[in-house]
N, C-alpha and C positions, 0 to 999 in steps of 0.2 A: 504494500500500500504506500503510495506516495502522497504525502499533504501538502498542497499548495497552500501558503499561510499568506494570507492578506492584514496589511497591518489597518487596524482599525480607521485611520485619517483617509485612508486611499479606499477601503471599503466601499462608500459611495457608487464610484467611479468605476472599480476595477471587479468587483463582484461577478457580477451580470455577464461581464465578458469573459473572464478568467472561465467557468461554468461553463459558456455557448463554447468556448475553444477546447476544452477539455470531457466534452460530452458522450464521445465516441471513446476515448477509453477509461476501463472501468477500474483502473491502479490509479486512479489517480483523484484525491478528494480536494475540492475548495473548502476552504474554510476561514473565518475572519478570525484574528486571533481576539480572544476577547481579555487574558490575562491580566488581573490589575493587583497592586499593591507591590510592595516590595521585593528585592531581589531575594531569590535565595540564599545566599551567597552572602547575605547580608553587607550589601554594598561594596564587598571587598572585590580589589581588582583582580580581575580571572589568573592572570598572570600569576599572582603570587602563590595560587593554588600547586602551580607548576614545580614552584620551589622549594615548596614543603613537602611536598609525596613523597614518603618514602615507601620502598619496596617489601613487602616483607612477608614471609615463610610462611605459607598456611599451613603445610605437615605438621605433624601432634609433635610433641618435643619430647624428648625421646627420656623415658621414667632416669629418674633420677639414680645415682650409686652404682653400683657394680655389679655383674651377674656372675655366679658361683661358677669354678670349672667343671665343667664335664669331662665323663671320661671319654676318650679315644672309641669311637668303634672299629673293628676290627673289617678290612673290606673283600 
């Protein structure tokens, strides 16, 4: 699915046609964006998000201490 996003100032104008042009295929949706209120992101520049990611190990960590020896089996 692909979403054609119309920003709400240009909605008016670009709605109606965006829709007649994209009629014939069916991947593809108009829609106005209607999203209001604050960033998520809490105004913070995207950029800095970049800076702080660090990468890190989803595998279990491995139990703590030592494991007893085993003996030898014979092959």
């Amino acid at each position: 699915m692909i979403y054609c996003v119309i920003p709400p100032e240009l909605a008016d104008e670009l709605y109606d046609k965006m829709v007649e042009y994209y009629k014939d295929n069916p991947n593809v949706t108009v829609i106005i964006d209607r999203r209001q209120g604050g960033d998520r992101r809490r105004g913070k520049d995207p950029g800095e998000f970049k800076e702080k990611r660090e990468t890190r190990d989803r595998r279990r960590q491995r139990i703590p201490g030592t494991f007893p020896e085993t003996p030898a089996e014979d092959a």
